[in-house]
Wavefront OBJ file of the C-alpha trace (Angstrom):
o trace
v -60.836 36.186 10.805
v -63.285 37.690 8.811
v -66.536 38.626 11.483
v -64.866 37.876 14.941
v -61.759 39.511 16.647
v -58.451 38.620 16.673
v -58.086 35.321 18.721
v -55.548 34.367 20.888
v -55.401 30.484 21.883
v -53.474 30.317 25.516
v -52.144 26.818 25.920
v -51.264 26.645 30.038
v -51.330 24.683 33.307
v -54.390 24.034 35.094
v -52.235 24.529 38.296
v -50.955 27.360 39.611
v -47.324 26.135 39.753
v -44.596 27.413 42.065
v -43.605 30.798 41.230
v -45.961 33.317 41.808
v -44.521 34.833 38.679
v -46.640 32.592 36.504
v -49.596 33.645 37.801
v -48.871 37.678 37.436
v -47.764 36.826 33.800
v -51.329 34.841 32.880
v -52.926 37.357 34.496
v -51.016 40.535 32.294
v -51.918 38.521 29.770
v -55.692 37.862 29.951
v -55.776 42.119 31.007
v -53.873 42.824 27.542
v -56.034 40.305 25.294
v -59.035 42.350 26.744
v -57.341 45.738 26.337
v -56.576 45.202 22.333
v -59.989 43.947 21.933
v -58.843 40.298 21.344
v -60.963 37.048 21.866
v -59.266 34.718 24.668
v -59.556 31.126 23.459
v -58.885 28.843 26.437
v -59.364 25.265 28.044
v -62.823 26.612 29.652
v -61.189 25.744 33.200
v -61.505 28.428 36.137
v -58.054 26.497 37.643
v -54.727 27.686 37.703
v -53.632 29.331 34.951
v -55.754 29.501 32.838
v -58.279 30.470 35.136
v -55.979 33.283 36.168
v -55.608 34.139 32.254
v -59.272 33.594 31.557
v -60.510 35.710 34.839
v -58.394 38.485 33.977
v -59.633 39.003 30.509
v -63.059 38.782 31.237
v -62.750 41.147 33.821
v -61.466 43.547 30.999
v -64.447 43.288 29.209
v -62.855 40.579 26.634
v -64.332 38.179 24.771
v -63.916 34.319 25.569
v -64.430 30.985 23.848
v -64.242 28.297 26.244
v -63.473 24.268 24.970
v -63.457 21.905 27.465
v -64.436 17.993 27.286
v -67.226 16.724 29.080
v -64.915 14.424 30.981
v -62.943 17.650 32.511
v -65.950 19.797 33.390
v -66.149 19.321 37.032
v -62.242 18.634 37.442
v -61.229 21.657 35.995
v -64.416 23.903 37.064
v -65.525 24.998 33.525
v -67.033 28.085 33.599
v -71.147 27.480 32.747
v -71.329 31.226 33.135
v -69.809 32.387 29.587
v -71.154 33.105 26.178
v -68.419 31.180 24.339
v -68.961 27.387 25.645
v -67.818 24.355 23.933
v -68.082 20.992 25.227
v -66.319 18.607 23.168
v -66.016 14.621 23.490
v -62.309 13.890 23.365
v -59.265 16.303 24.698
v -58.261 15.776 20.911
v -61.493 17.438 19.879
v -60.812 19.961 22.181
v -57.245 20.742 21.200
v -58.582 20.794 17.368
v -61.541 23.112 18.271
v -59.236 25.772 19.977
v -56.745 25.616 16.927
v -59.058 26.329 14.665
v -60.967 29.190 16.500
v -57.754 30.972 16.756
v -55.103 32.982 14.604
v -52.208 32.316 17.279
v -51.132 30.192 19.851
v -49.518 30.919 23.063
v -48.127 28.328 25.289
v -47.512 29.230 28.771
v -45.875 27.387 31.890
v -48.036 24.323 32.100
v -47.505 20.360 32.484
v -48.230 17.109 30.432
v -51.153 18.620 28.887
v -49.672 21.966 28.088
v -46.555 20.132 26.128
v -49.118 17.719 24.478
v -50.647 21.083 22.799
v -47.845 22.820 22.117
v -46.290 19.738 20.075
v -49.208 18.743 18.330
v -49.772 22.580 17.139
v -45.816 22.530 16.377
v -46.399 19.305 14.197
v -48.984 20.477 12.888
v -46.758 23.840 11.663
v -44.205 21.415 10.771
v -46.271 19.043 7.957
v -47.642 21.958 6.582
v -50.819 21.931 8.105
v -50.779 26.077 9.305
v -48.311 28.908 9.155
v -50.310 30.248 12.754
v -47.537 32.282 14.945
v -46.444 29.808 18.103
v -45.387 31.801 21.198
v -43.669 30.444 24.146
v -44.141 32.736 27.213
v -40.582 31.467 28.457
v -41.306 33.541 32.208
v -38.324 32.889 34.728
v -36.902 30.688 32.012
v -39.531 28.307 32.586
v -39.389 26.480 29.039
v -35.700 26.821 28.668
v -35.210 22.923 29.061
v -37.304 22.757 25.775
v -35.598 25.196 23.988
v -32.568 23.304 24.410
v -34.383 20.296 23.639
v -35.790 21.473 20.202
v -32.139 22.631 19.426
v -30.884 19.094 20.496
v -33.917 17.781 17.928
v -32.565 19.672 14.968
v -28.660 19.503 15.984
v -28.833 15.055 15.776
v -30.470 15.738 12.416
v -34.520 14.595 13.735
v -35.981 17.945 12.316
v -34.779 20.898 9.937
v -33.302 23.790 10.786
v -36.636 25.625 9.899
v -38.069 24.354 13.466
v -36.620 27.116 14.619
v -38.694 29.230 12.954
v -41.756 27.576 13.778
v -41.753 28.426 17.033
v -41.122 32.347 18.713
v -40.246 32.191 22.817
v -40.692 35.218 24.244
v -39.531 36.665 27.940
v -42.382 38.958 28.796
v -45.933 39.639 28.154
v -44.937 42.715 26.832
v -42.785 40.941 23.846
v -45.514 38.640 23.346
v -48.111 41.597 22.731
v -45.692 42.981 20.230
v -45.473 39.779 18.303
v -49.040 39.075 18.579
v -49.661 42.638 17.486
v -47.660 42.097 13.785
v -49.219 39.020 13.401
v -52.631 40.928 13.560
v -50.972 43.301 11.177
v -50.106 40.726 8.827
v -53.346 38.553 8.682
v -55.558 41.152 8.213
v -52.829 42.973 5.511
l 1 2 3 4 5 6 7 8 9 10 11 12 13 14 15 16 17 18 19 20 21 22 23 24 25 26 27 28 29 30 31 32 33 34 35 36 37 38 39 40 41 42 43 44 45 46 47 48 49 50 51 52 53 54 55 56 57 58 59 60 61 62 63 64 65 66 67 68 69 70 71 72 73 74 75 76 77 78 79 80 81 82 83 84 85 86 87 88 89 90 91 92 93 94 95 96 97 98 99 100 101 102 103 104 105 106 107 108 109 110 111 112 113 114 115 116 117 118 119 120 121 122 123 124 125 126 127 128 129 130 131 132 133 134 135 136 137 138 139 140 141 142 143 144 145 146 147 148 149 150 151 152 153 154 155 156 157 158 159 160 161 162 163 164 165 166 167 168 169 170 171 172 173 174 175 176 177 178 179 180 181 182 183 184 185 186 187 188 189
């Protein structure tokens, strides 16, 4: 961390999804990663939410570091316009280039892609690879199906009861900030 801010990966949908709560959520959050003076890293789209997230914190004045593959650049609009650019070959490049840029992870609503992320970066916590903080922003409940599911993982006995652990859901952005804040606290202790 040593010579850049704080950075914040946000894992999220490049749709807008139903609930218009999604969108006020990514948006609190991009306008509180810009408030504490926090780097954004993000999927370099300007589509759903993570253009919302994205939008919001540069309009704060916050730092971003886009990654995006060539293939995606016109389908999810990448932003040309921003200092932090990274065009990468392979979404697995990509996912690997945002991980390691970053000091947490937050995964909000999203789809395939967004669950693809968050279980590689859970893996990855679970062989030993990082001990990086994992936030779910669980908004309206939206990732309560995989809460149960992770449960159901370590309840048949297909993971240890220190999953758990690995990964923190959260209800609002508030709780998030608060977590994200003692995790600043504690890398830079």
């Amino acid at each position: 961390m040593a010579g850049r801010a704080f950075s914040v990966c946000v894992f999220c949908g490049a749709r807008d999804g139903d609930s218009p709560a999604h969108g006020r959520a990514a948006r609190a959050l991009g306008q509180a990663i810009a408030r504490h003076g926090w780097r954004l890293v993000y999927g370099a789209g300007d589509v759903g939410l993570m253009g919302e997230v994205a939008r919001a914190a540069r309009a704060g004045g916050g730092e971003t570091l886009g990654v995006i593959p060539v293939h995606l650049m016109a389908r999810e609009t990448a932003r040309r316009d921003t200092r932090g650019l990274v065009v990468t070959e392979t979404m697995h490049e990509r996912k690997k280039v945002m991980f390691m840029n970053s000091d947490a992870i937050v995964v909000l609503p999203g789809g395939a892609g967004s669950l693809d992320e968050f279980f590689e970066v859970l893996t990855w916590h679970q062989i030993g690879l990082h001990e990086k903080p994992l936030l779910l922003l669980n908004s309206e409940g939206y990732w309560d199906k995989l809460l149960e599911l992770l449960e159901h993982i370590v309840e048949q006995g297909f993971a240890d009861e220190e999953l758990r652990r690995y990964v923190q859901p959260v209800a609002s952005v508030a709780q998030l900030c608060e977590r994200l804040l003692a995790a600043r606290s504690s890398a830079t202790a």
